[in-house]
C-alpha positions as CSV (number, residue, x, y, z in Angstrom):
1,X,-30.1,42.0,-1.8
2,X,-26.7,39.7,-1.0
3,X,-24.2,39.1,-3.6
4,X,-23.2,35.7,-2.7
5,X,-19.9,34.7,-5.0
6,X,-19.5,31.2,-4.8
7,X,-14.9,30.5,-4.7
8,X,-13.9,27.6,-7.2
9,X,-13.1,24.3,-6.3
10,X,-9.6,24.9,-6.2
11,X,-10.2,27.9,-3.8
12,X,-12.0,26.3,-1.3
13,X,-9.2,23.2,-1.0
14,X,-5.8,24.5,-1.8
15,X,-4.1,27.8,-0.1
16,X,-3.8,30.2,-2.8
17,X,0.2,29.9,-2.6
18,X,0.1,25.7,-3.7
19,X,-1.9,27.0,-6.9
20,X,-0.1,28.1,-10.2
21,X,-1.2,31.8,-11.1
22,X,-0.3,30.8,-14.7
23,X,-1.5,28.1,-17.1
24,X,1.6,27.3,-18.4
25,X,5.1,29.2,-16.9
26,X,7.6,26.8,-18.2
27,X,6.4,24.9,-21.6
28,X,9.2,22.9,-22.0
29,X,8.6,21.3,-18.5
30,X,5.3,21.2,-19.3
31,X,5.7,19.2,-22.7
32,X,8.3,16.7,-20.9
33,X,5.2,16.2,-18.2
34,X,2.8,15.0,-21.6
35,X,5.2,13.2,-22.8
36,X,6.7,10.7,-19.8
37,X,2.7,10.9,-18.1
38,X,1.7,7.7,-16.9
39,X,-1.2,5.7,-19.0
40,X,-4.2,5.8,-16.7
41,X,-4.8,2.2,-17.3
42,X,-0.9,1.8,-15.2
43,X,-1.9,4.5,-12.5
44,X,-5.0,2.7,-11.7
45,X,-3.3,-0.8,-11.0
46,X,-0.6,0.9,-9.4
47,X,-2.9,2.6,-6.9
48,X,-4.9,-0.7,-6.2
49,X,-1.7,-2.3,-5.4
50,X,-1.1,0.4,-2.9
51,X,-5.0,0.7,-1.8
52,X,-4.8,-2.8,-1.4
53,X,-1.8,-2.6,0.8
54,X,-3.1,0.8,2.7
55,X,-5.0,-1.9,5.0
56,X,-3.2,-2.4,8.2
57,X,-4.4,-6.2,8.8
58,X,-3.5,-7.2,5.1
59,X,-0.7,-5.4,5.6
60,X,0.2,-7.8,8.9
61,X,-0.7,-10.9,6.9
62,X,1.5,-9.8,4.0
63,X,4.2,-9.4,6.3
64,X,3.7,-12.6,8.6
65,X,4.0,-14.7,5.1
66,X,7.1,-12.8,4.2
67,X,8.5,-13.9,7.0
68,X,7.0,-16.7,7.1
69,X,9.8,-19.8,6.9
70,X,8.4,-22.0,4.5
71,X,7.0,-18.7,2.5
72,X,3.1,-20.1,3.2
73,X,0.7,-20.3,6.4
74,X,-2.4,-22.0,6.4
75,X,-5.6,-19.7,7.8
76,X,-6.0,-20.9,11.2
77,X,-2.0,-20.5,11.6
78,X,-2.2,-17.0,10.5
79,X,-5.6,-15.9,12.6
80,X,-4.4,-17.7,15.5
81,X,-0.9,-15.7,15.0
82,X,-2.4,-12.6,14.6
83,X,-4.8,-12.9,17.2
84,X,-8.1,-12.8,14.7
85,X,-10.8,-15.3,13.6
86,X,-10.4,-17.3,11.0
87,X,-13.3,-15.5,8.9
88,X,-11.6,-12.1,9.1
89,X,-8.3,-12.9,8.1
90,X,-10.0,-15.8,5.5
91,X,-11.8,-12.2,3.9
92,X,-7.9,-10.2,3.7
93,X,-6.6,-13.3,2.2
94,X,-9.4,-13.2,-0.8
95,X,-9.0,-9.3,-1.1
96,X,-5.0,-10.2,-1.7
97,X,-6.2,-13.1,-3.7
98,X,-8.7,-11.3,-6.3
99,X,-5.9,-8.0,-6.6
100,X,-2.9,-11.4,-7.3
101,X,-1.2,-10.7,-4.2
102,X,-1.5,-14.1,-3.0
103,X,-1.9,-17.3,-4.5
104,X,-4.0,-20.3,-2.5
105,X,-3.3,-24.3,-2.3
106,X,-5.7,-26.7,-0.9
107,X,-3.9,-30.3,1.0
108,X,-7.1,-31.6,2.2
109,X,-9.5,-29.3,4.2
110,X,-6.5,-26.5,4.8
111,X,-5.6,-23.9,2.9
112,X,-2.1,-22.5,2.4
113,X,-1.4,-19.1,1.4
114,X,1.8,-17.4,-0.3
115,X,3.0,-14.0,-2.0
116,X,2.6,-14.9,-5.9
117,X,6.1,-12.8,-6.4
118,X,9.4,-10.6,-4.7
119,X,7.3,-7.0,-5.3
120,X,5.4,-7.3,-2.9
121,X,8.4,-8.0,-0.1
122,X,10.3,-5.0,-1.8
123,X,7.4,-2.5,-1.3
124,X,6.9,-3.6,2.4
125,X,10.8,-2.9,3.1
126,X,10.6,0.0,1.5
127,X,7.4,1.5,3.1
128,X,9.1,0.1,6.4
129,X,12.6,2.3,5.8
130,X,10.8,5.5,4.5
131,X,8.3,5.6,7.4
132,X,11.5,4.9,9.7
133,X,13.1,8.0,7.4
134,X,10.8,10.3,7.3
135,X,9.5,9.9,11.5
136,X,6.3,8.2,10.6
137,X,6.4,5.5,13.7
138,X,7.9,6.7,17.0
139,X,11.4,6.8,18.3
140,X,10.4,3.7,20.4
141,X,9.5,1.5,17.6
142,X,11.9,3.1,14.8
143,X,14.8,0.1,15.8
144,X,12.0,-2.5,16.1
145,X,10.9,-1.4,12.5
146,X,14.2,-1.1,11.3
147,X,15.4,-4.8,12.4
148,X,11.3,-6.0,10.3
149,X,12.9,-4.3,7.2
150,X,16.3,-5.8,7.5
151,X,14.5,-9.5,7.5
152,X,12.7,-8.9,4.6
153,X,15.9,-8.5,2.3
């Protein structure tokens, strides 16, 4: 007969040195943790903003109507920009659309597009300077990236 022991959860996914040994070592810390913890209602908007952003071609169309002169592109300026069809970046607009991200106006048969407020060009320059910071794009494109962030203050 085998004795098969099954490991936990936290086992099989973190190495045993990124796991407390102890429920609670310092209770102070621990109480100021409870008491600043972020509502999960916040958290959950929070990360949609950022899921929403994780994309890399919403992530180009965000940034092509930040710098975008008038602050709005129409659809075929933006796919034909980008180098897409019209139907794929029409879907990334709608995702930005339905998470308020961008707002839409019709003149006719076109549709313009435009970031509803600042936040979003402040999370982009920020995302640009830490992956510049921390070596996330290579030495090549590090200047490149850091002259994108400098036009979006």
């Amino acid at each position: 007969m085998v004795l098969r022991i099954e490991k936990t959860n936290v086992e099989r996914h973190a190495p045993a040195e990124d796991v407390c040994q102890e429920r609670a070592i310092h209770p102070e810390h621990m109480l100021a943790v409870r008491q600043n913890l972020l509502p999960a209602a916040t958290a959950l908007r929070v990360a949609e903003i950022f899921s929403v952003l994780a994309d890399p071609t919403r992530l180009q169309v965000v940034y092509a109507l930040l710098s975008s002169p008038t602050g709005e592109l129409c659809v075929c300026d933006l796919a034909s920009g980008m180098g897409r069809d019209d139907t794929t970046i029409s879907h990334q607009l709608r995702v930005l659309r339905n998470h308020k991200i961008v707002s839409m106006r019709k003149v006719g048969r076109v549709v313009y597009y435009r970031l509803i407020d600042e936040h979003v060009r402040q999370l982009v320059r920020l995302g640009m300077e830490h992956a510049c910071e921390t070596g996330e794009v290579g030495e090549a494109t590090v200047g490149s990236v850091k002259k994108e962030a400098e036009v979006l203050v």
